[in-house]
C-alpha positions in Angstrom: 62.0 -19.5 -24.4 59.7 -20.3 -21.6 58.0 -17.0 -19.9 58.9 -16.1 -16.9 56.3 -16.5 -14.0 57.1 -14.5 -11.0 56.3 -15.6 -7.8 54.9 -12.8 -5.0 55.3 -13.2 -1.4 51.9 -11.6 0.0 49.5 -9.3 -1.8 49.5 -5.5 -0.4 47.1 -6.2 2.1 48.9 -9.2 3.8 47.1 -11.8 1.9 48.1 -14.9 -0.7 48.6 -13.3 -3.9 49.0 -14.8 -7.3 52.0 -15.4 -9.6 52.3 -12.7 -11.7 53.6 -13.3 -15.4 53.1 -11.5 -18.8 51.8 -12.0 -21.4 53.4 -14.5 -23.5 52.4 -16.7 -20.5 49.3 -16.2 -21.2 49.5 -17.1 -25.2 51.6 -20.6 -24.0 48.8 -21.2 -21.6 46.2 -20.9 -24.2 48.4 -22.9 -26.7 49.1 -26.0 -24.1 45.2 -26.5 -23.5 42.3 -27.5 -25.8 39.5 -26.2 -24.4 39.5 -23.4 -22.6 36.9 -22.4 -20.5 36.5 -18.4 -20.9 34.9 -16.1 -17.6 34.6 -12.6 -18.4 33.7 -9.3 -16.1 32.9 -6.3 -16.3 36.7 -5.4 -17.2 35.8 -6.5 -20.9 33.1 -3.8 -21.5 34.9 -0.8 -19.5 36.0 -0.3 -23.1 32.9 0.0 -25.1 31.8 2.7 -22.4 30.5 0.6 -19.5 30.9 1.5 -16.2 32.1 -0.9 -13.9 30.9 -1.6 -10.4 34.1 -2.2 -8.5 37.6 -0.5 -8.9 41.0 -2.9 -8.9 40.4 -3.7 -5.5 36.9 -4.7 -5.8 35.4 -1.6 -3.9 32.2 -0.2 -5.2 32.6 2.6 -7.4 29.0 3.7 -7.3 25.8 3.2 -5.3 24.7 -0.3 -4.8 22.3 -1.4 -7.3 18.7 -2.2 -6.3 18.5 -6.0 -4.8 16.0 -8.5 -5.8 13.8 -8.7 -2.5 13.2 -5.1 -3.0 12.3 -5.2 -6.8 9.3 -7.8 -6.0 8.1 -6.5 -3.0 8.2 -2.6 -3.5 6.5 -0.4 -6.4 8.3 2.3 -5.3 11.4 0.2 -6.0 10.4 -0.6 -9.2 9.2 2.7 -10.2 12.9 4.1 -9.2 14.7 1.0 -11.2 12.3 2.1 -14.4 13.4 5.8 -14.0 16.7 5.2 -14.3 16.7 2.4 -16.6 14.9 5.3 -18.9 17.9 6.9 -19.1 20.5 4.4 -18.6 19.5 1.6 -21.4 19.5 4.1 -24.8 23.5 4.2 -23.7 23.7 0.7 -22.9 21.9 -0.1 -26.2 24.3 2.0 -28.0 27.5 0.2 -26.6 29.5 -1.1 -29.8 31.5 -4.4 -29.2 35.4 -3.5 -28.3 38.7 -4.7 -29.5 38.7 -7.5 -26.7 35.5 -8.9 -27.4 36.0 -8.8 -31.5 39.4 -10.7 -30.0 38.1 -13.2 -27.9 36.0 -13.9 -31.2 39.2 -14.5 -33.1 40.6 -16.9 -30.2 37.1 -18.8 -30.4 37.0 -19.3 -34.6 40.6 -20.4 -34.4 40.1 -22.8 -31.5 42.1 -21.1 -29.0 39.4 -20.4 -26.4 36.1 -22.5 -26.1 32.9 -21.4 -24.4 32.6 -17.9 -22.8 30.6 -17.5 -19.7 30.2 -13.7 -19.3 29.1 -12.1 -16.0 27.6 -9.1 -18.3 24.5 -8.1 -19.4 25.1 -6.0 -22.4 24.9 -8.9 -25.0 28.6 -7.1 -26.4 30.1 -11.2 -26.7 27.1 -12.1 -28.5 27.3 -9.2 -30.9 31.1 -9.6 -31.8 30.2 -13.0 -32.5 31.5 -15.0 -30.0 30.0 -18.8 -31.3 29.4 -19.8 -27.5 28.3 -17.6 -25.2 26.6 -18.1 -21.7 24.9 -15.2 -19.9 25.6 -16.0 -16.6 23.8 -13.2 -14.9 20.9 -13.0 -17.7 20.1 -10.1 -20.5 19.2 -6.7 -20.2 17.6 -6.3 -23.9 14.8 -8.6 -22.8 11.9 -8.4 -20.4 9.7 -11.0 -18.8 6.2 -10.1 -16.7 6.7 -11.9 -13.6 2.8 -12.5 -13.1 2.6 -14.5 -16.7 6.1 -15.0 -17.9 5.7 -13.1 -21.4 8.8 -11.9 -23.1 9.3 -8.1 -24.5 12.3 -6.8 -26.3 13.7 -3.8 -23.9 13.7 -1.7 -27.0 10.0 -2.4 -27.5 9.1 -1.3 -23.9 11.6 2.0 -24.5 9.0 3.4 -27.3 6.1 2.8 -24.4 8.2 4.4 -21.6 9.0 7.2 -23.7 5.1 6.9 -25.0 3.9 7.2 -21.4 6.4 9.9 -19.6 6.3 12.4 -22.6 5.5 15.0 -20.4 8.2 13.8 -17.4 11.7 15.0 -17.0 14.8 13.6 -14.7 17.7 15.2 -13.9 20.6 12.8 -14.6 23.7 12.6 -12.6 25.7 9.9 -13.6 25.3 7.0 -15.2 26.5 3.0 -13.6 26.9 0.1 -14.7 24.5 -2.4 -16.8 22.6 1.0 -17.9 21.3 2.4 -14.9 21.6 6.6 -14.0 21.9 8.2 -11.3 18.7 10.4 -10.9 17.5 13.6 -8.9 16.0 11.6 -6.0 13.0 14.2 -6.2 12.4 13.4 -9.9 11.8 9.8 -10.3 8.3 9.3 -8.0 7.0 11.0 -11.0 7.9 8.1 -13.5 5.2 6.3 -14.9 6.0 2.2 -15.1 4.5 0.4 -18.4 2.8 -2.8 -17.3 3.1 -5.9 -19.3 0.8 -5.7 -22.3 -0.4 -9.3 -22.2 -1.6 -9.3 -18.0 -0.9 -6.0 -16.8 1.5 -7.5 -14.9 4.9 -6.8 -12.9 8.0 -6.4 -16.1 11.5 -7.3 -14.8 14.7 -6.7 -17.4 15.6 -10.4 -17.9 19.3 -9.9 -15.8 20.3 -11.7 -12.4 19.7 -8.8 -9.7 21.7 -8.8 -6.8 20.0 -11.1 -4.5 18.6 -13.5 -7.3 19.6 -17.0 -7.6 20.8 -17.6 -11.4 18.4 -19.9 -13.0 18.9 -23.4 -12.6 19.5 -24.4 -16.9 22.3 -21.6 -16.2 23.6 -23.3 -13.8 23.3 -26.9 -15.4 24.9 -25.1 -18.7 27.9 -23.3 -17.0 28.2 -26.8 -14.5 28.4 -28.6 -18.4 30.6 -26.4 -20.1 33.2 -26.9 -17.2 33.1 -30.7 -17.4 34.1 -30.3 -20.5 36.8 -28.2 -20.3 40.5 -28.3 -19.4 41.3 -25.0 -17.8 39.8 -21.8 -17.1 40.9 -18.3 -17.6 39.3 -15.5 -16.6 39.4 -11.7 -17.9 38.5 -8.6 -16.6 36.8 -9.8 -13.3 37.5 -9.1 -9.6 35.9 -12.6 -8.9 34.4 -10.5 -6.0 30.6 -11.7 -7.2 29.7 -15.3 -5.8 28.8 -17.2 -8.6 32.0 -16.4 -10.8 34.6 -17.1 -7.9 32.5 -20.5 -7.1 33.4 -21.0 -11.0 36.9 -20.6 -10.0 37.2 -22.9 -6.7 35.4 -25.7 -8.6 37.9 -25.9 -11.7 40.5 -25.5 -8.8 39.1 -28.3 -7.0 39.2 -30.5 -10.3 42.4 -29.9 -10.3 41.7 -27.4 -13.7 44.6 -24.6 -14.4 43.0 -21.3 -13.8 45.0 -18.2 -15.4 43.6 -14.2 -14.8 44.4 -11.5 -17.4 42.6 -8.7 -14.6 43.8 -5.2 -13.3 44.3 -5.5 -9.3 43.6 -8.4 -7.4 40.7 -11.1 -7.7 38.8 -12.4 -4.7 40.5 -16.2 -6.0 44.3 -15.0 -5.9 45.0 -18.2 -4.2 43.7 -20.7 -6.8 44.9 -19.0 -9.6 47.7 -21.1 -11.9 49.0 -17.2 -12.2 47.7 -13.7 -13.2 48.9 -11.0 -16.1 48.1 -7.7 -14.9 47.1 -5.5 -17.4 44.0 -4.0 -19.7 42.2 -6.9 -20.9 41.1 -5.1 -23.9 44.9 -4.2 -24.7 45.8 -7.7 -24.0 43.4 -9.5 -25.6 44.2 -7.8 -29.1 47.9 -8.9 -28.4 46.9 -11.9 -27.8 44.8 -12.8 -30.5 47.4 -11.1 -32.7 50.0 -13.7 -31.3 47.8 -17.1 -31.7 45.6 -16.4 -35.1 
């Protein structure tokens, strides 16, 4: 029996939404193409314990996070990022992979789903052993100087933050997404920021900030992997950020089925083939349990 597709007249807000179907639509999507083209958000690590930055309607659930312009040209910026990333990364680093990414695994080995260009920076895809994986906004477990380009394992420069603020102390609030905390805004001009150990240079988590171009073999890789590919789906994303919803209008332009699995509405309801509206770590189990 075919799924049923359903068609919507307008989204809530007056605007183009997408078909809406279940999920057997989904598995006879995934069955019909050979290589699938995989965009995930931040949908797929709500689940391991990872905040989110938007809600279903792609509002900001928190404060917005420090831009790029700011990180080079401010040491006061920096020394806040630091502060918080103090607190916020032993969490992050703690995150276990969830039953969607250990699914989207399962889809990959069985040749279900190809390639996986994740907008996170929790490395969760990579540790569930996903056998393709492109960070598309970086890494937060490394760290590069950006005076002489050396790398440092985040966990390395933990031991000298802790090593350096032994006798400092934040309040924290709250903790957001991609392992930052809300701190006591009187507490963190106390931090002490470790320098890199090769130049005594300027250390950057290596992650896309907001405001950062993504670096051009990124770009050539994801531009490659969608050559290659044959349609697109995308999970747990609000397609809200720029470089995933250009992902989206160039496999529509090429004429490439794009299919959603995402709670509330995408920024790319028009070019999408159709949507399944649901929890993508849910649904992804299903659906691996259905194709494997």
């Amino acid at each position: 029996m075919t799924p049923t597709i359903r068609i919507p007249e307008m989204g809530a807000d007056g605007g183009v939404a997408a078909p809406v179907a279940e999920l057997p639509a989904l598995a006879e999507f995934l069955q019909a193409h050979r290589r699938v083209l995989v965009l995930t958000g931040a949908g797929c690590s709500t689940g391991s314990g990872i905040p989110a930055y938007r809600d279903g309607e792609g509002r900001w659930l928190q404060r917005r996070p420090i831009l790029y312009p700011d990180f080079i040209a401010s040491a006061a910026t920096r020394r806040r990022y630091w502060a918080r990333s103090y607190f916020g990364w032993p969490a992050m680093s703690a995150a276990s992979p969830n039953a969607g990414h250990l699914a989207l695994g399962r889809l990959a080995r069985s040749g279900r789903v190809g390639t996986v260009v994740t907008q996170n920076v929790d490395g969760l895809h990579r540790r569930a052993r996903q056998p393709s994986v492109v960070d598309l906004h970086g890494r937060l477990d490394r760290v590069r100087c950006l005076d002489c380009g050396q790398i440092e394992a985040r966990d390395a420069l933990q031991l000298r933050l802790v090593a350096l603020n032994e006798r400092w102390s934040g309040r924290v609030l709250g903790f957001n997404a991609d392992g930052d905390a809300e701190l006591d805004a009187r507490d963190w001009p106390g931090f002490e920021v470790a320098s890199c150990e090769g130049c005594g240079g300027r250390l950057k988590p290596e992650a896309v900030f907001f405001g950062e171009s993504i670096p051009a073999p990124t770009r050539a890789r994801v531009a490659e992997e969608l050559k290659q590919a044959d349609a697109v789906m995308t999970v747990g994303s609000s397609l809200v950020v720029g470089s995933a919803f250009r992902l989206v209008r160039e496999a529509a332009d090429r004429g490439l089925p794009v299919a959603a699995l995402n709670r509330g509405r995408t920024r790319a309801e028009r070019w999408l083939h159709f949507k399944v509206d649901a929890d993508c770590v849910t649904a992804l189990d299903r659906l691996a349990s259905m194709l494997t």
